[in-house]
C-alpha positions in Angstrom: 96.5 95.6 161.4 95.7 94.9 157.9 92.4 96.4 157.7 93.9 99.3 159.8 96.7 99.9 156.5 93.9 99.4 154.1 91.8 102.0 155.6 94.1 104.3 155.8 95.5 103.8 152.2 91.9 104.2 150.9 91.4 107.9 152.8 94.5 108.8 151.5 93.4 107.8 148.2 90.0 109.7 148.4 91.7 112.2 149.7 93.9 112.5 146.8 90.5 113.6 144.7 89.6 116.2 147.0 93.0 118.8 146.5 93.5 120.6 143.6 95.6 119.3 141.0 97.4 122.8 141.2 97.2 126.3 142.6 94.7 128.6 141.4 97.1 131.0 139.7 99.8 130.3 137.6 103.2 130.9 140.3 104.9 132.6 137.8 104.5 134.3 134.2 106.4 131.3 132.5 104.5 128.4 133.8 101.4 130.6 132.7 102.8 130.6 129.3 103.2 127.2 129.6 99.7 126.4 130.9 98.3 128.3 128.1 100.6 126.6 125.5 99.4 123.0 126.9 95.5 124.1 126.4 96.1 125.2 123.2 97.9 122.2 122.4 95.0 119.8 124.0 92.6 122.2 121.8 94.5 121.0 118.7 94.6 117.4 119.3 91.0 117.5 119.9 90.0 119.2 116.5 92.6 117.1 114.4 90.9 113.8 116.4 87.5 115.0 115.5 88.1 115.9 111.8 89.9 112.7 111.9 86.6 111.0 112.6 84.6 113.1 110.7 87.4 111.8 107.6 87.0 108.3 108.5 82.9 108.5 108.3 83.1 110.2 104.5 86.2 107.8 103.5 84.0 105.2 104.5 80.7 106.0 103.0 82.6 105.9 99.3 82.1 102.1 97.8 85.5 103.0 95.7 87.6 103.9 98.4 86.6 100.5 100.3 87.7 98.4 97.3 90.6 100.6 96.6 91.4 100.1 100.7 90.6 96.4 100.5 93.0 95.8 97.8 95.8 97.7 99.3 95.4 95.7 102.0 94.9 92.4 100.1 98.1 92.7 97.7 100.4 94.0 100.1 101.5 91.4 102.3 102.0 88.7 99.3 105.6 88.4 99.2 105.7 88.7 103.1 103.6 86.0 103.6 106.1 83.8 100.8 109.1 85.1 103.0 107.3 83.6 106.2 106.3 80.4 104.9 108.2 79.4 101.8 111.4 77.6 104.0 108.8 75.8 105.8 106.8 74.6 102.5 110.1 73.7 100.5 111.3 71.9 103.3 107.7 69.8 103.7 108.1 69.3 100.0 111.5 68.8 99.2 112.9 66.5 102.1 116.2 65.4 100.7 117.6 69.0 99.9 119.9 69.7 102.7 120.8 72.9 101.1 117.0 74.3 100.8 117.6 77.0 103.2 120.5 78.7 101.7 118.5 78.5 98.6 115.3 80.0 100.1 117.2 83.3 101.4 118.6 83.6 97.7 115.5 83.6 96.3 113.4 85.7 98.7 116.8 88.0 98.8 116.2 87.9 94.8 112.6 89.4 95.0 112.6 92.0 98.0 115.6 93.3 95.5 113.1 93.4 92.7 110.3 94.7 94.7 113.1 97.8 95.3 113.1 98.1 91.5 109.5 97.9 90.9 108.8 100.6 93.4 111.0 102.9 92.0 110.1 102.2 88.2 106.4 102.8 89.5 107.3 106.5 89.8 108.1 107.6 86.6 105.2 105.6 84.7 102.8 106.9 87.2 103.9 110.2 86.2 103.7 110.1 82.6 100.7 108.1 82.0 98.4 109.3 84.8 96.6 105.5 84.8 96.7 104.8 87.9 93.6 101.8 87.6 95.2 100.7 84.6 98.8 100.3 86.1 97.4 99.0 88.8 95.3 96.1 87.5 97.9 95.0 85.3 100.7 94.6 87.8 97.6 92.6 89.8 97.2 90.4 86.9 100.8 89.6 87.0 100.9 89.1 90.7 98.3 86.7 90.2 99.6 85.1 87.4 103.6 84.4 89.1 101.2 83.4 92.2 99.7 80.5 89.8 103.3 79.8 88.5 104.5 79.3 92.6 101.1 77.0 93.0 102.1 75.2 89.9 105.7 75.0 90.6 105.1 73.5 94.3 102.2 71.1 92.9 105.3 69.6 90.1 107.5 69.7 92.4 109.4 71.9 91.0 111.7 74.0 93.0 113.1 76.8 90.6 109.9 77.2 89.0 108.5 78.1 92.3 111.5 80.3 93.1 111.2 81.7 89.7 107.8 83.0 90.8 108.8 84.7 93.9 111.5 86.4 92.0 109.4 87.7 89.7 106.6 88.3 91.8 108.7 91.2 93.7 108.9 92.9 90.6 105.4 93.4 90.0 104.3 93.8 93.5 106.9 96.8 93.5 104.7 98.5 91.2 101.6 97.3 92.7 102.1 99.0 95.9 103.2 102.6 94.5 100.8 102.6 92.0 97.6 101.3 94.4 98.9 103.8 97.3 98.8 106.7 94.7 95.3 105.5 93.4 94.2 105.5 97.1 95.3 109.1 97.2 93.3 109.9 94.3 90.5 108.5 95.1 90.2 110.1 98.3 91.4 113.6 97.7 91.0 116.3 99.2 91.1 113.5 102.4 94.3 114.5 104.6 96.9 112.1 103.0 98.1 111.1 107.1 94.8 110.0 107.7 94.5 107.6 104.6 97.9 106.4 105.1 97.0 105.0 108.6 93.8 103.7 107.4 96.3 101.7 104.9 98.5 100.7 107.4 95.8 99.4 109.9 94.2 97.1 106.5 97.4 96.0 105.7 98.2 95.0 109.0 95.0 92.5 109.0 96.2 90.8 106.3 99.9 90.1 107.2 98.7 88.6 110.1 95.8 86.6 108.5 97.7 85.5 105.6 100.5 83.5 107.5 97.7 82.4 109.8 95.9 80.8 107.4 98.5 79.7 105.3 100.2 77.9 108.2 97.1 76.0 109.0 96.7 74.8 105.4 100.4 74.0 105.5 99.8 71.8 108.6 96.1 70.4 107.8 96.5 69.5 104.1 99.5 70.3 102.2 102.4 72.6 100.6 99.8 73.2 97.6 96.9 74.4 99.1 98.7 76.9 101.3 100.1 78.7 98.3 96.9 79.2 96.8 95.7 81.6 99.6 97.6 85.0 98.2 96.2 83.5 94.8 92.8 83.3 95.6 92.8 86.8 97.3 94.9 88.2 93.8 92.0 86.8 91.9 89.3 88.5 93.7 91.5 92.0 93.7 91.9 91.5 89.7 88.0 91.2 89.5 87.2 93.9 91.8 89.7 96.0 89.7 87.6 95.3 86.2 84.4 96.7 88.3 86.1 99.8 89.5 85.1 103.0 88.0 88.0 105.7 90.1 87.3 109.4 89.8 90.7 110.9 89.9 89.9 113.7 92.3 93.4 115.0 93.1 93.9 115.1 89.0 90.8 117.2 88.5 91.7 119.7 91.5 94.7 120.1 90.0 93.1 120.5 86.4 91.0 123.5 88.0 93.9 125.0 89.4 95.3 125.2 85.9 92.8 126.5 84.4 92.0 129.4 87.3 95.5 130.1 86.7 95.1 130.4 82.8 92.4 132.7 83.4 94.0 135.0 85.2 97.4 135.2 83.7 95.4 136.0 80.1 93.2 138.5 81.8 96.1 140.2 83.2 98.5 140.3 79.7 94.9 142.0 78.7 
């Protein structure tokens, strides 16, 4: 009986293959509007995925958009990680705080409001100084440096001077992300902006996943110390890749050109 059901399923499934998916002619002139509307909508997904490709291939073949990319990716998650681990590190380092938690959410509370700030202070220096590296490595160095002051402040024992840290370390990570996004974007001009936004998101990904990961393990294996100094280590390495960096501001000089077309031909027409 059960091989009689099974056989009979499978012709029905092979037979499935063998009748048209749908008549030969459209049954009416709407659903042939709407056949033709849904192959010119397959044509357009197929050309945006293929210039997508053909995107990712140049992005990829340019050394400074990998280290711009890399440090997106690498500086972004820092404060995440803090708010993932930091109750569990005070608690394994300060055991006779009963109030620790209450504490921790101030702080991290503190910082996500100052990464609010940074973000939106970003905007305006971006826009009248034009240095994107510049802004850029700076607010890295200072990442770095309230990442040594949370290393510092967990290896004394000391719990505001860690929380001072954090707090501060919002701030500057505020900027860091506007200001490495819109160096990304420069970098990679004329590159559709969509494309290099989910190329950022996908590296950024990686590393709030890796950075808990490994900083959990560290946590475990060795100590409250030695996990803080992963997001340091990583800072360091971003701040040195930073120094190397020689950006060409592509979006600035298309926009230059522009200007300058424009010039042209508004003198040539008061001529």
């Amino acid at each position: 009986m059960f091989g009689g059901l099974a056989g009979i399923a499978l012709t029905l499934f092979l037979f499935c293959f063998l009748i048209p998916s749908g008549p030969p002619t459209p049954p009416s002139e709407s659903q042939a509007k709407a056949l033709q509307f849904r192959r010119e909508e397959r044509k357009e997904v197929r050309e945006k995925l293929k210039s997508f490709w053909s995107s990712i291939k140049k992005l990829f073949k340019s050394k400074t958009f990998v280290v711009v990319w890399f440090i997106f990716g690498a500086v972004n998650p820092v404060l995440r990680t803090n708010n993932v681990l930091l109750s569990s590190m005070m608690h394994s380092r300060f055991l006779k705080r009963t109030d620790i938690d209450m504490e921790v959410g101030i702080a991290l509370a503190v910082a996500w409001s100052m990464y609010t700030v940074g973000g939106f202070a970003a905007g305006p220096l971006l826009n009248r100084t034009r240095k994107y590296k510049e802004i850029v490595t700076a607010s890295v160095a200072l990442m770095l440096a309230t990442g040594l002051v949370v290393l510092i402040g967990s290896a004394a024992h000391n719990l505001y001077t860690v929380f001072g840290g954090i707090m501060a370390q919002g701030l500057f990570l505020g900027v860091a992300n506007a200001s490495i996004f819109e160096l990304l974007v420069e970098v990679t001009y004329p590159e559709p902006a969509m494309f290099v936004t989910m190329l950022a998101i996908v590296i950024m990904g990686v590393f709030r996943l890796l950075y808990p990961i490994i900083g959990r393990a560290l946590l475990t294996a060795i100590g409250v110390t030695i996990s803080t100094s992963v997001p340091v280590a990583f800072l360091l390495l971003c701040f040195v890749l930073l120094l190397l960096l020689k950006p060409e501001y592509k979006r600035q000089l298309a926009n230059a050109d522009q200007e300058q077309q424009t010039l042209l031909q508004t003198g040539r027409t008061s001529k």
